[in-house]
C-alpha positions in Angstrom: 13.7 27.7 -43.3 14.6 30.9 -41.5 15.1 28.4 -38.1 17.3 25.6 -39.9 19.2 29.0 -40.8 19.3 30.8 -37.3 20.3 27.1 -36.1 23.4 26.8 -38.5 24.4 30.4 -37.7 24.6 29.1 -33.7 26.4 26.3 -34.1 29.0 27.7 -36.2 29.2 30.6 -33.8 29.2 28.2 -31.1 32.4 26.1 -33.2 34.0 29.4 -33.9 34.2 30.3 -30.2 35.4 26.9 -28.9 38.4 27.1 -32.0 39.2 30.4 -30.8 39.1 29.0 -26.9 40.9 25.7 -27.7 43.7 28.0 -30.0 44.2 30.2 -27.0 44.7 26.9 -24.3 46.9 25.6 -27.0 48.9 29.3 -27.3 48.9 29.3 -23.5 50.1 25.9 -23.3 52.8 26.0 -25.4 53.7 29.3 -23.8 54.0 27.6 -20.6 55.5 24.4 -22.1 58.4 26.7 -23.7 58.8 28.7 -20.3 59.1 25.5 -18.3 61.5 24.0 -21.0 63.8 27.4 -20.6 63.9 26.9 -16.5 67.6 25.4 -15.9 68.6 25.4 -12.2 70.6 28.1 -10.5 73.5 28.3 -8.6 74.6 31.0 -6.8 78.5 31.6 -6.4 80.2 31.2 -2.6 83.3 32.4 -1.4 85.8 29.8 -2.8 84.3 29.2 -5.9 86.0 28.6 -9.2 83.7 27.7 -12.6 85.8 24.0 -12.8 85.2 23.6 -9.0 81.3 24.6 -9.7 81.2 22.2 -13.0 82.6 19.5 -11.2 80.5 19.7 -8.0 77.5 19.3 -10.8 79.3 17.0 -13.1 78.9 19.5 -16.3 81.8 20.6 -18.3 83.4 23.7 -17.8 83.2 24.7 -20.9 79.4 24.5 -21.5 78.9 26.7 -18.0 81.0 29.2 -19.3 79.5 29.5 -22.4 75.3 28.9 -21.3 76.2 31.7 -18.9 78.3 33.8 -21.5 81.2 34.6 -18.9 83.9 35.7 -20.9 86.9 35.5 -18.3 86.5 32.4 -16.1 88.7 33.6 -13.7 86.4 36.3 -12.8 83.8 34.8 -10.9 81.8 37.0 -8.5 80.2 35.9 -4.8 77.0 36.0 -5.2 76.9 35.5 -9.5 73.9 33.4 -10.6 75.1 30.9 -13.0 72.3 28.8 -14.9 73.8 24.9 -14.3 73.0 23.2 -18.0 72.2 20.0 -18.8 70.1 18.4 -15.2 67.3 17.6 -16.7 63.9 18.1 -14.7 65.8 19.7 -12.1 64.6 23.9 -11.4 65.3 26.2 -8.8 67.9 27.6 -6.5 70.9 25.1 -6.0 72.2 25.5 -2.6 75.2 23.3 -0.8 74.3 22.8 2.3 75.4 20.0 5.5 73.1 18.2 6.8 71.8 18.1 10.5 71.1 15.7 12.8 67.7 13.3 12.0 68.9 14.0 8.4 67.9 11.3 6.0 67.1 11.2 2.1 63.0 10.6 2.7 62.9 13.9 5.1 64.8 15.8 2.8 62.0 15.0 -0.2 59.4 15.9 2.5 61.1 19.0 3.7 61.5 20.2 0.4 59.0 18.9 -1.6 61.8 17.1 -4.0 61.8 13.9 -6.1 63.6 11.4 -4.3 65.3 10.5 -7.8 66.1 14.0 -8.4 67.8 14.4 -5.1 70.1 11.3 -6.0 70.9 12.3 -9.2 72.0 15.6 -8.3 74.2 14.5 -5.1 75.3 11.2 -6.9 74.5 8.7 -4.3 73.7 4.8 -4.8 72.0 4.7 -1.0 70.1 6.6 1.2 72.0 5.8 3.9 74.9 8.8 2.4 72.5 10.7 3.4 74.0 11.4 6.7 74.8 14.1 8.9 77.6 16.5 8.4 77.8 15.6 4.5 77.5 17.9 1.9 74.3 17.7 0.0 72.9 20.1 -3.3 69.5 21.0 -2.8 67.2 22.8 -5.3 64.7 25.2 -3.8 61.7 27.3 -4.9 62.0 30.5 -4.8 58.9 31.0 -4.6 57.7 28.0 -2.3 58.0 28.3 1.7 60.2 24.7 3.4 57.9 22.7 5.1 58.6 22.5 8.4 58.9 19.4 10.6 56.4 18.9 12.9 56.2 16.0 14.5 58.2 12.4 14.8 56.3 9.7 14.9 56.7 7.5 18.3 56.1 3.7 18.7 52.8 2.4 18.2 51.3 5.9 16.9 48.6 6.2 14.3 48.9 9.1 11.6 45.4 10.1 13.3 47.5 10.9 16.8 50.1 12.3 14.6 47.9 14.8 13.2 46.4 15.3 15.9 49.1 16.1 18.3 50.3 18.6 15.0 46.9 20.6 14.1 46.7 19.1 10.6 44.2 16.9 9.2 45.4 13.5 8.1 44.8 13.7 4.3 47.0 17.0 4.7 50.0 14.8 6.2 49.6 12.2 3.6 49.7 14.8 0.9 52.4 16.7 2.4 54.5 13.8 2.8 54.5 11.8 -0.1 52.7 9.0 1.8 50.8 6.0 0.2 48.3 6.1 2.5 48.1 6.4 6.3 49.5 3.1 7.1 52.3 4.5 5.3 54.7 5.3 8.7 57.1 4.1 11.0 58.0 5.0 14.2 61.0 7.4 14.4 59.6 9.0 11.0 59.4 12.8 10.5 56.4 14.5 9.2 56.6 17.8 7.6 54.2 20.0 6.7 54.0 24.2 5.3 55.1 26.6 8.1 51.1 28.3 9.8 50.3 30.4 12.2 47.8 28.1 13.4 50.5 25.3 13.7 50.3 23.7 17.2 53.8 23.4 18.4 55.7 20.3 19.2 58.6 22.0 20.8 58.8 19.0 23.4 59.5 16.6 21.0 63.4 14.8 21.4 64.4 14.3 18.4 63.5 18.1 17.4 66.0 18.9 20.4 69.3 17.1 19.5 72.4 19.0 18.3 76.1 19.0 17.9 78.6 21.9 18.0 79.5 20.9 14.5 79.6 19.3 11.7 81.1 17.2 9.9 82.5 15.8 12.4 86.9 16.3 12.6 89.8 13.8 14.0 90.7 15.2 17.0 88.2 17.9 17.8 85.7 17.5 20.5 82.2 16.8 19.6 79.3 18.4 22.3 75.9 17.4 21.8 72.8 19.5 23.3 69.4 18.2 24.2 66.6 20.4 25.2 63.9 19.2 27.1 61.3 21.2 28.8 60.7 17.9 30.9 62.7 16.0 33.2 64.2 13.5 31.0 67.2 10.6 31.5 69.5 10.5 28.6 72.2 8.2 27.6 73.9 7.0 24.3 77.2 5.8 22.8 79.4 6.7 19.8 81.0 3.8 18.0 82.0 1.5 21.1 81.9 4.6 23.5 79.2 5.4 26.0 78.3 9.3 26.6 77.4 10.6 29.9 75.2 13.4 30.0 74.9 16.6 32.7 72.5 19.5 33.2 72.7 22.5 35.2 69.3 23.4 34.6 67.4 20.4 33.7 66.4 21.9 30.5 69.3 21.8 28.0 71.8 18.4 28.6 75.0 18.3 27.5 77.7 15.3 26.4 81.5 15.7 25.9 83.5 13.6 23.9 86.7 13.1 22.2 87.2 12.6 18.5 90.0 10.7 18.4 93.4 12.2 16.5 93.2 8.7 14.3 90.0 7.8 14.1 89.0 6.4 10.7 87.2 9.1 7.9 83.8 8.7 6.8 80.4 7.8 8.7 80.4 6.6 12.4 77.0 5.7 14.8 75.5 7.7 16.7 72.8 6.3 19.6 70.9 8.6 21.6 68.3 7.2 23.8 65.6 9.5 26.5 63.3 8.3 28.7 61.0 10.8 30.4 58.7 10.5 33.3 56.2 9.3 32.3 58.3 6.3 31.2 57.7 7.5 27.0 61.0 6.2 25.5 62.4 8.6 22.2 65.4 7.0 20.4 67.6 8.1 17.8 70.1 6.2 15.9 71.9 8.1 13.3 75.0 8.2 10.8 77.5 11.3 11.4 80.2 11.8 8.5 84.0 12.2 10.5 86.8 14.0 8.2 90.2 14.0 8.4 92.1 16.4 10.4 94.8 19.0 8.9 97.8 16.8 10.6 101.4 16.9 9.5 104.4 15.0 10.2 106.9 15.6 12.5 110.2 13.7 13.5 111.5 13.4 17.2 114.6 12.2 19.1 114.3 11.0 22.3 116.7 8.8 24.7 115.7 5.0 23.4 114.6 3.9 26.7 111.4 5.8 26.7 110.3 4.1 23.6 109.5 1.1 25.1 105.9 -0.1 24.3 105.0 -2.5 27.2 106.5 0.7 29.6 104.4 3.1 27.7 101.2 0.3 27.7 101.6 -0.1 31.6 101.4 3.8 32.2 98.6 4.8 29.9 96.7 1.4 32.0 97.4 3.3 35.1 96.2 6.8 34.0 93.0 5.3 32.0 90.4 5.0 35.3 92.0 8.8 36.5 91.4 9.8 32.4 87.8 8.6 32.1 86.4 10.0 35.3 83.1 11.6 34.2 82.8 14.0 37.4 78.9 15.3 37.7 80.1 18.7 38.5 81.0 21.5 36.3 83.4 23.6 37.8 85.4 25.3 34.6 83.7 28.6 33.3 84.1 30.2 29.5 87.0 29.5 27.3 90.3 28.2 29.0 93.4 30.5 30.1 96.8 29.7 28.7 98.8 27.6 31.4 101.9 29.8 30.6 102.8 33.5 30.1 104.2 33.7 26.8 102.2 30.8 24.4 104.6 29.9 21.7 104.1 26.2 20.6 106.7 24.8 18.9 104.6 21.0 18.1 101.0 20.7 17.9 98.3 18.8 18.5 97.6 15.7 16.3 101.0 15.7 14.7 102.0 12.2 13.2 105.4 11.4 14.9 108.0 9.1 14.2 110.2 9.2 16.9 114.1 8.0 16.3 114.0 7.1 12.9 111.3 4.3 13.0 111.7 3.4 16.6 108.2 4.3 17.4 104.9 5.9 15.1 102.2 7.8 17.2 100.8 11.2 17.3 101.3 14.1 19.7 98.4 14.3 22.1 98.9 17.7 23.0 100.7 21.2 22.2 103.8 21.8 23.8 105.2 25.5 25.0 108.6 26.2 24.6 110.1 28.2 27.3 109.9 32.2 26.2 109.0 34.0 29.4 110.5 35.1 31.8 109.8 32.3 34.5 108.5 28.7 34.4 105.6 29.1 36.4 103.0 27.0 34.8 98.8 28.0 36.0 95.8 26.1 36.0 93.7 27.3 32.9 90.4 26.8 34.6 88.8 25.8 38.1 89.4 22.6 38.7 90.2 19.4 41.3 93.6 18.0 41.7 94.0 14.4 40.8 97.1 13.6 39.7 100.8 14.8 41.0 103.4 12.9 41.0 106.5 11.5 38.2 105.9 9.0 35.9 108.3 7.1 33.4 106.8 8.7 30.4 105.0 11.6 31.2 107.6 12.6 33.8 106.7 14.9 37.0 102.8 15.3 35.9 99.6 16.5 37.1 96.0 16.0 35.9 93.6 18.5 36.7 89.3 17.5 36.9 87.1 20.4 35.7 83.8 18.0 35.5 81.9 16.3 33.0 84.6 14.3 31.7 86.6 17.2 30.8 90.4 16.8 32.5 93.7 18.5 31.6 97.2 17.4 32.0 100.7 18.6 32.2 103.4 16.4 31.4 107.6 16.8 32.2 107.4 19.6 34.9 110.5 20.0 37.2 108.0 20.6 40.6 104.7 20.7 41.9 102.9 23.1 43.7 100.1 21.5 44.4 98.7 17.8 46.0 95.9 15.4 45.3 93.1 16.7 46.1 93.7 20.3 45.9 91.2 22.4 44.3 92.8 24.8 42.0 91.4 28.4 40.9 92.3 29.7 37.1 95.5 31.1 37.2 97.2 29.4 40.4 100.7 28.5 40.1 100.4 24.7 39.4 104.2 24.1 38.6 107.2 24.8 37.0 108.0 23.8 33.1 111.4 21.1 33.1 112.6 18.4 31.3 111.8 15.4 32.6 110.4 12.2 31.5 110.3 11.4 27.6 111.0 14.8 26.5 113.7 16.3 24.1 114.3 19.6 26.1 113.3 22.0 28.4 109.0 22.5 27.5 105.5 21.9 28.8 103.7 19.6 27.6 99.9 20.5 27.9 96.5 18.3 27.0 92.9 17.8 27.1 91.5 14.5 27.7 88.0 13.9 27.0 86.5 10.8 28.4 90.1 9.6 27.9 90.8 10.8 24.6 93.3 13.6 24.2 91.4 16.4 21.6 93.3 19.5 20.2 93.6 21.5 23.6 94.1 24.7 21.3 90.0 24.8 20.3 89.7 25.3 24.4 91.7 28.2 24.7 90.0 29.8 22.0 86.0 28.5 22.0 84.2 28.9 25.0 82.1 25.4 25.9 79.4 24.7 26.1 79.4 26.3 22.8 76.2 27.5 20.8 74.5 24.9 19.2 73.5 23.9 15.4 70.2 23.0 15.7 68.5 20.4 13.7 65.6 22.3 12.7 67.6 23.9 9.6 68.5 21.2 6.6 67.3 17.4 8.2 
């Protein structure tokens, strides 16, 4: 009897203590339940911000983000405020705006940042992952708490996610988990893998497509687009944009550069990118890529010129002549930093990339260059970098004009001069007298006309006198 009763006392002990264990996992799990239904997503304000600009960019009202955050003048935003976004369900963290790199693409950006693919379309509103490309804006939630993974490797042709690990330190379950992969069949060739940042992380510096970058982006009509690739190797480069083929030059064998010309009225939105490297040992790396192009800030202008100069099959005939002269691709660099002024006192009075109508509808182009009025003292005109003569003499358009090579594609030309001071073939220092400003050929008064052809495509000559190129580099190691 005094067993059966020790027994009965145990097991209700034993009942009491799991009641009070399960009551506490159910108290801890509601806790955690309520906490994880209060976290909303953050977003923290930037410079430029205004709450409808910030509801609209998440596609909540107004209204509701005023009042979740309790901001009682919505005129007051501050840089820096953390506003809680309402109504994205599932979504937490830190929402940052942020432009995508080069090798950007919707599958690394779940493996970078550990996202839900779904997620990350619902929150930048896109129906395909190929909007995922670079220079676009995308809104990415991050953990606070929760280091980026960090791209190690790019898988080449024929590679096995065993190789892949391999070459990166980690063990192949790791890549899987780290990825989102199925299983390890689950790659193809040209595919990132990420993986948490280590100390014991073998680096895969040397990899291409971990060395590609542009001087900016998005991309903008009539700017000039440089792209960079390192290489610790001896590599052979090539590529094209669109229809056009870039030429690439080293000085050092270690860091490649390509020049070339967005043109003033090239279409908006996403253009193709091929980049191809071969190195030594005959290993192939390619990259094909979409890069977003926005519009220019261009205005209209209106011109009035004598009629004869707005002949098209004249105008056709001399821009055939200069074209071969234009697209020379010269292996040597011979400018250094940012470009002098070619006159003494710089006032424009037109731009680059205007839209001009010239007589009233006789004839719709754009200005390829900025033209100086005449507000110093003299006319002398001077070679804004070091550079090889190859062009000086009049033309029908153009007038009395010289083109000047400074390597790598990179040529500059002044139009409508009244004399030259220097021949074909001469090999101008910056700040030689080139010329003197005049009137003549299609122009509508006394000016100089100056440009910058890249590859054959006139850029805004004004982003030369003030940036110094090769300029520093965006690398794609940040958001891809």
């Amino acid at each position: 009897m005094l067993e059966r009763l020790m027994g009965l006392l145990k097991r209700g002990l034993i009942i009491f203590l799991v009641a009070i264990f399960a009551a506490n996992l159910n108290i801890a799990g509601t806790a955690e339940a309520v906490s994880h239904a209060q976290e909303e997503p953050i977003y923290i304000v930037q410079s430029g911000d205004t709450l409808n600009s910030i509801a609209l960019r998440f596609g909540v009202s107004a209204d509701d983000l005023q009042l979740v955050n309790d901001i009682s003048d919505p005129n007051a935003l501050i840089i820096g405020q953390r506003l809680t976004i309402p109504g994205l369900e599932g979504i937490a963290g830190i929402l940052i705006s942020t432009t995508l790199s080069l090798g950007a693409s919707l599958i690394n950006l779940t493996r970078q940042y550990q996202l839900n693919m779904d997620d990350l379309a619902y929150l930048n509103r896109i129906t395909s992952p190929s909007e995922a490309m670079a220079g676009a804006t995308f809104i990415i939630p991050l953990d606070e708490n929760q280091d980026t993974n960090l791209s190690l490797v790019t898988v080449g042709k024929g590679q096995t996610l065993l190789e892949a690990a391999i070459r990166t330190g980690e063990s192949s379950w790791q890549l899987i988990r780290d990825n989102q992969l199925l299983a390890a069949w689950d790659i193809l060739p040209g595919d990132k893998l990420y993986g948490p940042p280590s100390e014991d992380l073998l680096s895969t510096e040397g990899d291409f497509l971990e060395d590609v970058s542009f001087n900016r982006l998005p991309l903008v009509q009539g700017e000039t687009l440089q792209i960079s690739v390192k290489s610790k190797l001896p590599v052979e480069i090539s590529g094209r944009f669109d229809d056009e083929q870039l030429h690439f030059f080293s000085d050092d064998q270690e860091i490649y550069y390509s020049f070339h010309g967005i043109h003033a009225l090239a279409d908006p939105g996403p253009h193709n990118l091929q980049l191809s490297a071969v190195m030594d040992d005959g290993t192939l790396h390619e990259l094909e890529q979409l890069v977003l192009l926005v519009e220019g800030d261009y205005t209209n202008e209106w011109v009035f010129v004598p009629e004869e100069y707005l002949d098209e099959s004249v105008i056709a005939e001399e821009d055939a002549y200069l074209e071969p002269i234009l697209k020379t691709a010269s292996p040597v660099k011979h400018w250094q930093g940012i470009f002098q002024y070619p006159v003494d006192e710089p006032c424009i009075n037109s731009y680059f990339g205007q839209r001009r109508d010239y007589n009233n509808g006789s004839l719709y182009f754009y200005h390829t260059g900025v033209d100086f009025a005449v507000c110093a003292q003299n006319l002398n005109i001077y070679a804004p970098a070091d550079g090889e003569v190859v062009l000086a003499e009049e033309l029908s358009i153009r007038g009395k004009a010289i083109l000047i090579d400074h390597g790598w594609g990179i040529i500059s030309g002044y139009w409508h001069l009244s004399e030259f001071n220097v021949d074909v073939g001469d090999f101008v220092k910056t700040g030689d007298i080139i010329g003197q400003i005049g009137n003549t050929g299609r122009s509508a008064g006394p000016h100089l006309h100056f440009e910058i052809d890249i590859n054959g495509i006139p850029i805004n000559p004004e982003t030369w006198l003030i940036q110094e190129f090769p300029q520093s580099i965006i690398s794609t190691n940040g958001t891809d």
